[in-house]
VOGU-3710 file (C-alpha; in Angstrom, 3 decimals, decimal comma):
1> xxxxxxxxxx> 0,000/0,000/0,000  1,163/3,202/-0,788  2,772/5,703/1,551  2,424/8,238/-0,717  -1,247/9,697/-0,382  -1,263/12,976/1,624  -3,952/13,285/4,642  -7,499/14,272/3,060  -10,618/15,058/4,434  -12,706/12,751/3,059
11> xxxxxxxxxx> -15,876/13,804/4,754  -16,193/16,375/7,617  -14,509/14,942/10,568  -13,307/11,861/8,474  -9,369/12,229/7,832  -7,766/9,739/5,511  -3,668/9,059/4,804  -1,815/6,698/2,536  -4,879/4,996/0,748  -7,781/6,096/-1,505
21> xxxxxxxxxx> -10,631/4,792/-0,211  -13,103/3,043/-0,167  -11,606/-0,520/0,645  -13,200/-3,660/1,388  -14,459/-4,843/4,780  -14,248/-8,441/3,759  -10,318/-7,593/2,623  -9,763/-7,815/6,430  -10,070/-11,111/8,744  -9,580/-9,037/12,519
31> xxxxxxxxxx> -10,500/-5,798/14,034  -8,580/-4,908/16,989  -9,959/-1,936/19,467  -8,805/-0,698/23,246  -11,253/-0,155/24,978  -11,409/3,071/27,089  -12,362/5,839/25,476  -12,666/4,100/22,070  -15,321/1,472/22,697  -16,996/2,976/25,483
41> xxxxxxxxxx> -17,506/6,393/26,555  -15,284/7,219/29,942  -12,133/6,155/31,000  -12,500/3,351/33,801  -9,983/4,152/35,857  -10,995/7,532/36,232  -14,570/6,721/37,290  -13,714/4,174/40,138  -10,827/6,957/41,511  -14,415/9,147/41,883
51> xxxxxxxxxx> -15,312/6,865/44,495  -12,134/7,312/46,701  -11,873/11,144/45,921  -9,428/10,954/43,571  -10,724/11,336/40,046  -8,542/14,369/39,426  -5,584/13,671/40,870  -5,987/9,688/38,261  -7,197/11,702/35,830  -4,440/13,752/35,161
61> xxxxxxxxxx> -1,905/10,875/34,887  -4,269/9,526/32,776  -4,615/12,271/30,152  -0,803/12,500/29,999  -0,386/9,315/29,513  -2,289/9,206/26,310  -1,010/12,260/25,498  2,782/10,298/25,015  3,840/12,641/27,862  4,247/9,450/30,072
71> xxxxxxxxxx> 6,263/7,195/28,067  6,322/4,277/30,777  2,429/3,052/30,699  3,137/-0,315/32,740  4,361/2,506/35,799  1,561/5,083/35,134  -0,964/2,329/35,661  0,601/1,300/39,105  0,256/4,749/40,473  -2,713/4,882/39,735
81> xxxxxxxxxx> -4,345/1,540/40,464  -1,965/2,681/43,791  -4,539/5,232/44,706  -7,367/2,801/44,051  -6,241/0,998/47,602  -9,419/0,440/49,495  -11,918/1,275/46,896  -15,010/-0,891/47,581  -14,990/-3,362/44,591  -18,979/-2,511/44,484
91> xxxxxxxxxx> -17,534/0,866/43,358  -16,670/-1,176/39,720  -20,252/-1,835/39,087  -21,689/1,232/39,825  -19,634/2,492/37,354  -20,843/0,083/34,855  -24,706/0,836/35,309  -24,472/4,454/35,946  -21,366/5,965/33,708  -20,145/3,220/31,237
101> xxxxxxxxxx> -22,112/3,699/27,644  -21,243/1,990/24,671  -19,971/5,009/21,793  -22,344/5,864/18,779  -21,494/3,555/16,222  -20,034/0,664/18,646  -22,972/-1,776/17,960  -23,107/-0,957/13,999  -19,446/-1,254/13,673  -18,499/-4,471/15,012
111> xxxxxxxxxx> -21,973/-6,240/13,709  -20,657/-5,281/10,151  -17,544/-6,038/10,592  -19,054/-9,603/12,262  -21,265/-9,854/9,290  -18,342/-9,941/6,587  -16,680/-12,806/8,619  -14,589/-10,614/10,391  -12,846/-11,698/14,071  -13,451/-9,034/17,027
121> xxxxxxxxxx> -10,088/-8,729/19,841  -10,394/-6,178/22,461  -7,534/-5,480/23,771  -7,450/-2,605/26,619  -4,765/-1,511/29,348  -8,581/-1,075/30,722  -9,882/-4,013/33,492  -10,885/-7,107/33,632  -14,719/-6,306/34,986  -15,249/-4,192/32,435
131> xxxxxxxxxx> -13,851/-5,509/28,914  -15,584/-8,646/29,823  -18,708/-6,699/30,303  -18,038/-5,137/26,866  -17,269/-8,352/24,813  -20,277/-10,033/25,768  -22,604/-7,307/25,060  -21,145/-6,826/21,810  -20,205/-10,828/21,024  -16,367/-10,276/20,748
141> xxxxxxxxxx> -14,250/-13,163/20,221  -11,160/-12,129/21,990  -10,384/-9,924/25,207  -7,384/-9,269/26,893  -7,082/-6,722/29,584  -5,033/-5,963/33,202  -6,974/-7,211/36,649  -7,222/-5,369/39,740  -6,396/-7,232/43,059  -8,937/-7,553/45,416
151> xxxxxxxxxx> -8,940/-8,882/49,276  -11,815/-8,598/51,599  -14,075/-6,745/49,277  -11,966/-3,811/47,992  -8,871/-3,004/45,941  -5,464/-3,469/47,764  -4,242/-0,774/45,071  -1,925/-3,853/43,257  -2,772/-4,788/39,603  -3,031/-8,936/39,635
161> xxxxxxxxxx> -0,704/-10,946/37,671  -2,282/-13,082/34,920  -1,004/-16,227/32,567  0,662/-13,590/29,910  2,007/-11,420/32,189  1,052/-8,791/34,444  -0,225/-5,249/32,696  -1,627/-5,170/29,277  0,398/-2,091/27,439  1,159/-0,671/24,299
171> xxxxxxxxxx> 4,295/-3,663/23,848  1,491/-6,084/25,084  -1,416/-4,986/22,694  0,595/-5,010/19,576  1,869/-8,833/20,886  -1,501/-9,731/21,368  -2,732/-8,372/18,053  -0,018/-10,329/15,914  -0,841/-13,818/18,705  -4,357/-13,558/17,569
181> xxxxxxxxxx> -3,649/-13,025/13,458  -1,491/-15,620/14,230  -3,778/-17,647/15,646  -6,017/-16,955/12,886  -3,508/-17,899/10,383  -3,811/-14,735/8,648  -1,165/-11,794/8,385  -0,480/-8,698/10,049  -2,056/-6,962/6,571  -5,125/-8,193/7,022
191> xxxxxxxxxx> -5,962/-6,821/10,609  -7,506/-3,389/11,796  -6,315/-1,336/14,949  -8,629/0,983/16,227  -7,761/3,212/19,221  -7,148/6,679/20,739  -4,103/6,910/23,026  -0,641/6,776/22,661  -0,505/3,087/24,004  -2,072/2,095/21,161
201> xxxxxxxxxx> 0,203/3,344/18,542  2,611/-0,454/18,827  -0,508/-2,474/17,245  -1,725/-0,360/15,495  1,768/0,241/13,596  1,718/-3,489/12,862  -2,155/-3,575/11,412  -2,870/-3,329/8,014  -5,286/-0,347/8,733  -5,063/2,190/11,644
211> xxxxxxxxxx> -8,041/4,124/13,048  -8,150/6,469/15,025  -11,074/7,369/16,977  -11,466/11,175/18,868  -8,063/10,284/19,404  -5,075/12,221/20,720  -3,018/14,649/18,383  -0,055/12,112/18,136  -2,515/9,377/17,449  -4,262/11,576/14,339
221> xxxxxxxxxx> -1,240/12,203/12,553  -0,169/8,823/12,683  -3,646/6,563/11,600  -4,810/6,114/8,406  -8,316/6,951/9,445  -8,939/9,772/11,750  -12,659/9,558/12,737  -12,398/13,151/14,510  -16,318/13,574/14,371  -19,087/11,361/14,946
231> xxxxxxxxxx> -19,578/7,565/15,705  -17,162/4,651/15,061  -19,523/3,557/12,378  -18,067/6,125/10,003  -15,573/3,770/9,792  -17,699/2,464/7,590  -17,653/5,502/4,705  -14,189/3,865/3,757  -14,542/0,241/4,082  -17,232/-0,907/3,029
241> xxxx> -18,991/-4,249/3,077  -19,619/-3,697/-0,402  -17,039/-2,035/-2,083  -16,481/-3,325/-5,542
//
């Protein structure tokens, strides 16, 4: 594919590099998203320091970190899983009824994407309680995502070590995304990456199509699709299921 193409607005809000679209949907065999912020609608982390008084304090360490200002992600999530110590677990699914929404487009994109015989991995420096939450509402195939440690009822602050490893990054997203193609038996070429922080810039470097969705300014410049307005569906205006 050609490196060539300059960035063009294709449609307002809808930012394309390197390709003239439209492509096909059914050219791809896996679609790859993080979760926070590009799935659903908040930040998790954020929400569930609310309940210990210390959304803006996360918050902050959060934003930089996407921004690229925090380079180490694997240390910005133990501070602040660190100031989660003592946070009721309960706190998790109040956040799940009462803040966590699915984006516009969500549903539409991944049924399409379903539909033309696509694989789904969600793959999230996100938690546990939530991604699993998110892949069964929207039938994903794959999940992987970082667990909080729990005793007695509430967070002891630690992030829990799993079979892979221990915290789902940017190194351990774009290794997951090339386990599953992989898996699948398919290349690196035929997978999407959709995300919105700078952790997600490893896999979706390796995919054969990068989105990015309301995403940060270092994330824009460097996806082939910059969905900047509107739902994830618009994904759809440049691969499409029936592009001849």
């Amino acid at each position: 594919m050609s490196n060539t193409l300059p960035a063009t607005e294709y449609a307002p809000g809808l930012v394309v590099q390197q390709f003239a679209p439209p492509l096909r949907l059914s050219s791809y065999r896996l679609i790859a998203f993080d979760m926070d912020s590009t799935l659903i609608n908040i930040e998790c982390i954020d929400e569930i320091a609310d309940a210990a008084g210390k959304k803006a304090e996360v918050a902050a360490i959060t934003e930089a970190t996407m921004r690229g200002e925090i380079a180490d992600f694997k240390e910005s999530l133990r501070r602040r899983v660190a100031l989660l110590d003592g946070v009721p677990v309960s706190a998790l699914q109040r956040v799940y009824d009462e803040r966590l929404r699915l984006n516009p487009g969500a549903e539409r994109l991944v049924a399409a994407c379903k539909a033309a015989g696509l694989k789904v991995l969600l793959v999230s420096g996100g938690f546990t309680f939530f991604a699993n939450r998110v892949r069964d509402r929207l039938g994903i195939d794959f999940v992987r995502s970082n667990l909080l440690d729990e005793a007695d009822g509430r967070l002891t602050g630690r992030v829990a070590p799993q079979s892979w490893g221990d915290i789902c990054d940017g190194a351990e997203k774009r290794r997951t995304l090339l386990e599953v193609a992989s898996l699948l038996g398919i290349a690196p070429g035929e997978t999407i990456a959709v995300g919105d922080g700078a952790n997600d810039l490893p896999m979706m470097g390796e995919a054969g199509l990068s989105v990015a969705f309301h995403a940060k300014p270092k994330v824009r410049e460097r996806a082939m699709v910059a969905i900047n307005e509107g739902g994830l569906d618009r994904l759809l205006d440049v691969l499409q299921p029936d592009a001849g």
